[in-house]
PAZAPA-4460 file (N, C-alpha, C; in steps of 0.05 Angstrom, whole numbers, plus 32768, in hexadecimal, padded with zeros to 4 digits):
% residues 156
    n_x    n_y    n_z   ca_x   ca_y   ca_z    c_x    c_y    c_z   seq   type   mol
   8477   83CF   8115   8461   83BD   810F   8469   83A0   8115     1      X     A
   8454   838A   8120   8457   8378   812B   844A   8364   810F     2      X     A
   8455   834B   8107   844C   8336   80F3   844A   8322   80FF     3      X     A
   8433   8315   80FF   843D   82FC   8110   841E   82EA   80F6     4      X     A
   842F   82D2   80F6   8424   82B6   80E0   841A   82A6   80F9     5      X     A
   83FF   8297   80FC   83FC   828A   810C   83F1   8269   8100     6      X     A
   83F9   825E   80FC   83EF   8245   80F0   83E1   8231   8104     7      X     A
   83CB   8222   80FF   83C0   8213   8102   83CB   81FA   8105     8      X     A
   83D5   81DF   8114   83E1   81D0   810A   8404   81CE   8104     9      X     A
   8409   81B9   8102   8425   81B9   8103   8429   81B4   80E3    10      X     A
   844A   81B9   80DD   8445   81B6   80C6   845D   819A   80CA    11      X     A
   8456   8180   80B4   845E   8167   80B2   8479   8165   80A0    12      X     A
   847D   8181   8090   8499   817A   8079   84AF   818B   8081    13      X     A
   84BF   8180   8086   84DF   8189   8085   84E4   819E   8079    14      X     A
   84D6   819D   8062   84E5   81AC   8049   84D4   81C8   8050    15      X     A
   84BE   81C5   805D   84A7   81E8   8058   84BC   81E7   806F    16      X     A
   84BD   81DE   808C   84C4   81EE   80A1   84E6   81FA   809D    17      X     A
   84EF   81EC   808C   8510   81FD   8077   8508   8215   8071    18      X     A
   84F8   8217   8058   84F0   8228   8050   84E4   8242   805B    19      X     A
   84D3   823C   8074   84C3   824F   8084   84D2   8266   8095    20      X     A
   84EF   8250   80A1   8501   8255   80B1   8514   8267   809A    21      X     A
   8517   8262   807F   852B   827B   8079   851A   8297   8072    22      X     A
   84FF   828F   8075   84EB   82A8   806B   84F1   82BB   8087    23      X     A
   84E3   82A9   809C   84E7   82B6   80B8   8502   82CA   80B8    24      X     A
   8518   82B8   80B7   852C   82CA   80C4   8529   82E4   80A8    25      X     A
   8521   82DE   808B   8523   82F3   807E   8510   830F   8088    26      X     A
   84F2   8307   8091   84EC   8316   809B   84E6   8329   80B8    27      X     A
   84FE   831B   80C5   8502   8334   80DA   8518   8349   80D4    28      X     A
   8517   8343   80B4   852D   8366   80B7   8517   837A   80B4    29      X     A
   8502   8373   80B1   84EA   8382   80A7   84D8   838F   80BE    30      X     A
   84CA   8378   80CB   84C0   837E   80DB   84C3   8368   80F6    31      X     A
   84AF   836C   810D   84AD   8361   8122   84A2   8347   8110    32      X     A
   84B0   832C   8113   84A9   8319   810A   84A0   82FE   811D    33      X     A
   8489   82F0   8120   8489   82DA   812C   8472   82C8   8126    34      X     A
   8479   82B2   812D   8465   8298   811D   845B   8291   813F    35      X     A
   8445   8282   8132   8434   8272   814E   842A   825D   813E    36      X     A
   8434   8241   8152   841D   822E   8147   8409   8223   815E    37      X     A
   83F8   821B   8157   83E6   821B   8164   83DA   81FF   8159    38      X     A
   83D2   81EE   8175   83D0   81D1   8174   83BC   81CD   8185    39      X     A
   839F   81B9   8186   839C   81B0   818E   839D   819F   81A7    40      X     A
   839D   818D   81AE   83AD   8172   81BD   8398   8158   81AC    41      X     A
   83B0   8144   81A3   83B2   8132   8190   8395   8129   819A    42      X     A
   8388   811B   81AE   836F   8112   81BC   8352   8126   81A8    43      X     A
   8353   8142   8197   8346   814C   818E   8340   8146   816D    44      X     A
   835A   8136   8162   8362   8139   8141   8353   8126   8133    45      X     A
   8343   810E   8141   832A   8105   8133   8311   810B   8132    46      X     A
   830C   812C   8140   82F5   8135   8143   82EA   813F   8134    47      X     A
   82D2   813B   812C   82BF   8144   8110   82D1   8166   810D    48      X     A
   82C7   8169   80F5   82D3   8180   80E5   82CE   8196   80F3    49      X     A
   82B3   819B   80F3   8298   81B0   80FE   82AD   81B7   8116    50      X     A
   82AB   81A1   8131   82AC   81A7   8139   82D1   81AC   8140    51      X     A
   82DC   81A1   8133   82FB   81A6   8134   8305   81BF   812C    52      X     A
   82F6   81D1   8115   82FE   81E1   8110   82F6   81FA   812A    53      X     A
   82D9   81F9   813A   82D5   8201   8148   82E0   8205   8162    54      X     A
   82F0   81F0   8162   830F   81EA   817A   8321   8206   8179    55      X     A
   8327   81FA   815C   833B   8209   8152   833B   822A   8151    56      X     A
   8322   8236   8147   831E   824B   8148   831C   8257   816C    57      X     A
   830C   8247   817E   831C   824D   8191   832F   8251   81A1    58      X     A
   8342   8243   8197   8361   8243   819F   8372   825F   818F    59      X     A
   8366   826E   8176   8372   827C   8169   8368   828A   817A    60      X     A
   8348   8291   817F   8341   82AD   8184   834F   82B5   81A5    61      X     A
   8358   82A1   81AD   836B   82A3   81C8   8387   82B1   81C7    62      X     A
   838E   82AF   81AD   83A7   82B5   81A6   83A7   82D0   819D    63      X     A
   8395   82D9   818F   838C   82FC   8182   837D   830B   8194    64      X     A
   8389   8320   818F   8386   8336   81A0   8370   8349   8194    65      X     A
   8364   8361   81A4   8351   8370   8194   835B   837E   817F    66      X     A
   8372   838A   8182   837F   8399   8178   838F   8386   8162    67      X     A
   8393   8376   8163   839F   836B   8144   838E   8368   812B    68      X     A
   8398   836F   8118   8392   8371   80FC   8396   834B   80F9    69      X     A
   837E   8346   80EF   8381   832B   80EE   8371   8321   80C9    70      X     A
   8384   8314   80C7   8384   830F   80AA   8386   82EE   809E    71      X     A
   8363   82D8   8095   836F   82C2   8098   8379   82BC   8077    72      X     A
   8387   82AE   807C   8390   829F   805A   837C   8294   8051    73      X     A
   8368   8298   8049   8355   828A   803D   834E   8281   8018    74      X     A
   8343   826D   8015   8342   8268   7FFE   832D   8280   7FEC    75      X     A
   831B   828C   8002   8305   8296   7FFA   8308   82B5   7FFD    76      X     A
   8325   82B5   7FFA   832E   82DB   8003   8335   82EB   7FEA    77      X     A
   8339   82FE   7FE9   8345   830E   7FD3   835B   830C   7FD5    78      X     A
   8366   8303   7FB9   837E   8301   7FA2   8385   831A   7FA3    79      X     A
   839E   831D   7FA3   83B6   8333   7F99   83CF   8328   7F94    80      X     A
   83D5   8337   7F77   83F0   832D   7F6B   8408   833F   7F87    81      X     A
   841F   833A   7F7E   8437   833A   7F99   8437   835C   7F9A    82      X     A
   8434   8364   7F88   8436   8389   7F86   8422   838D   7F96    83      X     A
   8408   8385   7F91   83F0   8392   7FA1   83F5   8386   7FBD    84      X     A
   83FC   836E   7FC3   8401   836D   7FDE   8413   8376   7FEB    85      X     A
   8424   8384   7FE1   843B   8396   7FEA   842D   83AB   7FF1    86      X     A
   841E   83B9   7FDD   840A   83CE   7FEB   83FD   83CF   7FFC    87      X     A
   83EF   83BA   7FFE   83E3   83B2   801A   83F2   83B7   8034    88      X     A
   8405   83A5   802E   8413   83A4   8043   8420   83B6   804C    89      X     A
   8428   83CE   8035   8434   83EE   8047   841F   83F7   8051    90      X     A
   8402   83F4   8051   83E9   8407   8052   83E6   83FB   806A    91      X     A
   83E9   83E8   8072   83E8   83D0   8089   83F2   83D6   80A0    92      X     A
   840D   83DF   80A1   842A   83E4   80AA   8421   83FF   80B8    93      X     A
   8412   841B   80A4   840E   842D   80B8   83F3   8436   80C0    94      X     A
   83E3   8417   80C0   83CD   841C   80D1   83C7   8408   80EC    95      X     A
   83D3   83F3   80E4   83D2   83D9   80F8   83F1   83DB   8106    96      X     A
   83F1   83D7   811E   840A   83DD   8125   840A   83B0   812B    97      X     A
   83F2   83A5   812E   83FF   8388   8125   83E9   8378   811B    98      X     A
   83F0   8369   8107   83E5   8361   80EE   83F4   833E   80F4    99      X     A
   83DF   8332   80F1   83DD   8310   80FB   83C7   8307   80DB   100      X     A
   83DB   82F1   80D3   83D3   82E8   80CA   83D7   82C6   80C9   101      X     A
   83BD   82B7   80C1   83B0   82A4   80CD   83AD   8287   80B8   102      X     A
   83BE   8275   80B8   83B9   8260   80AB   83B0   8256   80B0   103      X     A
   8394   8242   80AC   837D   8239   80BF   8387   8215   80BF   104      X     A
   837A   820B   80C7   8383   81F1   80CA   8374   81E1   80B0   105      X     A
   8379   81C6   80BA   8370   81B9   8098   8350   81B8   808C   106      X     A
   8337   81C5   80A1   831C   81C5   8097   831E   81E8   8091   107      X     A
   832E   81F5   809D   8328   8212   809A   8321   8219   80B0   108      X     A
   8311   823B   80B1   830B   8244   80C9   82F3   824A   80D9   109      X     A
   82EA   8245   80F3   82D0   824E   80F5   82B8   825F   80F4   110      X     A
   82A9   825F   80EF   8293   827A   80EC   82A8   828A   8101   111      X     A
   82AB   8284   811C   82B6   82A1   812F   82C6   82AE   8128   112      X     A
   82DD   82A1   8120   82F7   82AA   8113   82F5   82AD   80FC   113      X     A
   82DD   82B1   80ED   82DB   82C0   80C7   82D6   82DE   80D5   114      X     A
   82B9   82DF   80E9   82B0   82F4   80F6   82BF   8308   80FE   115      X     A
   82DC   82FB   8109   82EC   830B   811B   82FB   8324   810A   116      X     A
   8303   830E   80F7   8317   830F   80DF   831A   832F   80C7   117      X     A
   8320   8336   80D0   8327   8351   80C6   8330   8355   809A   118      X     A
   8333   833A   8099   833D   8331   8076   8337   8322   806C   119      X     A
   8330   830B   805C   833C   82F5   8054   834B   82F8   803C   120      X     A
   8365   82EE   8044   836E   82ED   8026   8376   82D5   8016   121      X     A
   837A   82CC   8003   8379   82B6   7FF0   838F   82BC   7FE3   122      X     A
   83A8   82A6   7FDD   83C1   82A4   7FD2   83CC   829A   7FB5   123      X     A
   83A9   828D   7FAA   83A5   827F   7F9F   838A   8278   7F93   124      X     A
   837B   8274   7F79   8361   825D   7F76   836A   8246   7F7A   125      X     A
   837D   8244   7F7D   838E   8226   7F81   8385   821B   7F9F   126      X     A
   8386   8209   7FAB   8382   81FA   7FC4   839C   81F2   7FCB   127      X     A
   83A2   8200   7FDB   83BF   81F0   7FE2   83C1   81E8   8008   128      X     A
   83CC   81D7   8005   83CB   81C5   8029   83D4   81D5   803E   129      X     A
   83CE   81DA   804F   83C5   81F2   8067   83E8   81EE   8074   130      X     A
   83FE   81D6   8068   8412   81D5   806D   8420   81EA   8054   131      X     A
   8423   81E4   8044   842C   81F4   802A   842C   8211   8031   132      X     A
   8412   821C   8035   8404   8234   8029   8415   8247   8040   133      X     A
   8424   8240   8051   843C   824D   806C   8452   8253   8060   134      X     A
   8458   823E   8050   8476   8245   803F   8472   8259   802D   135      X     A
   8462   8250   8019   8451   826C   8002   844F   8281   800D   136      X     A
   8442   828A   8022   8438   82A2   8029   8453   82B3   8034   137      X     A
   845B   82A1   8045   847D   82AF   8051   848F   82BB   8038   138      X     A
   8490   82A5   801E   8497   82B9   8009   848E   82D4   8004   139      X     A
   8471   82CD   8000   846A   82EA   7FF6   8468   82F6   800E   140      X     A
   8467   8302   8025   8470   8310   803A   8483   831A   8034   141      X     A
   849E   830C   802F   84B8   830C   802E   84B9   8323   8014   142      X     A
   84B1   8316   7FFF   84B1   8328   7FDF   849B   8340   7FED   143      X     A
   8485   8343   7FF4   847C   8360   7FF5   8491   8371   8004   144      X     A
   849E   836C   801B   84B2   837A   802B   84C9   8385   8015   145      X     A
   84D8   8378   8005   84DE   8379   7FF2   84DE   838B   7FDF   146      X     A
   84C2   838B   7FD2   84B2   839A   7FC8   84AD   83BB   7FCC   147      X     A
   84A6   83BE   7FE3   84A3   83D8   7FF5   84C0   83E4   7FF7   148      X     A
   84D6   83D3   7FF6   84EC   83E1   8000   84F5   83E8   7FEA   149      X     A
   84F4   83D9   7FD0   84FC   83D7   7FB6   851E   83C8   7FB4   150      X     A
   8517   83B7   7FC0   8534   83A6   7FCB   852E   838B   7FAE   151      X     A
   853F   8386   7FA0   853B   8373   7F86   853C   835C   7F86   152      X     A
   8529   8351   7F9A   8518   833E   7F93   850C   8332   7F84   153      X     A
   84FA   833F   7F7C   84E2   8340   7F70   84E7   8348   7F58   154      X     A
   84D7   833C   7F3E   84E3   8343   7F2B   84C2   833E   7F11   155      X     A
   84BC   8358   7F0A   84A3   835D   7EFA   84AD   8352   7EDB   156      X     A
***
């Protein structure tokens, strides 16, 4: 199975891209692991929302394939505690052979890319900055793998 995180945007702190980078190398003992970011060109980044997010969603849907399981981080997705997303994610594993999931940039995502979108899931009722929510998620990735293997991590 193939994992790949595709973020929107660059991320601005030292400390998430530390953090992201020891998740990464944790999770290729697991699976096919890889990140994509995905940018604009700077000449676009004062453009109304509407239509910036509509940029954006076209630059993703360039990037996804038919065949990928595509999953965005959304504020407006279904919650699961780290056990249930472990479940998911073995149920995931032997039906999607690759599963992309999607940090949207800082307005979110467009009508095309909600349409496309095979999940939304939500990490949080919390709002957290489209930089953050990369580091967070790579944890729990990290802890469901974990989880599934029953490797002690994780601790109920």
């Amino acid at each position: 199975m193939k994992i790949s995180v595709i973020q929107i945007g660059k991320t601005h702190f030292n400390f998430v891209d530390e953090g992201v980078k020891l998740f990464e190398n944790r999770l290729k003992h697991y699976a096919r692991f890889e990140q994509k970011f995905l940018e604009l060109p700077s000449r676009h980044r004062s453009t109304d929302a509407t239509v910036l997010k509509k940029m954006e969603g076209e630059l993703l849907l360039k990037n996804i394939t038919p065949t990928d399981y595509l999953i965005l981080l959304d504020e407006n997705g279904q919650s699961y505690d780290s056990r249930q997303f472990a479940s998911l994610l073995g149920k995931w594993q032997v039906h999607h052979p690759s599963i992309v999931f999607v940090v949207g940039g800082a307005y979110g995502f467009s009508d095309e890319v909600y349409k496309r979108a095979n999940m939304k899931l939500s990490l949080s009722a919390m709002t957290f900055s489209h930089q953050l929510i990369r580091l967070i998620f790579m944890e729990q990735l990290y802890r469901a793998f974990t989880i599934l293997r029953g490797e002690p991590y994780h601790h109920d």
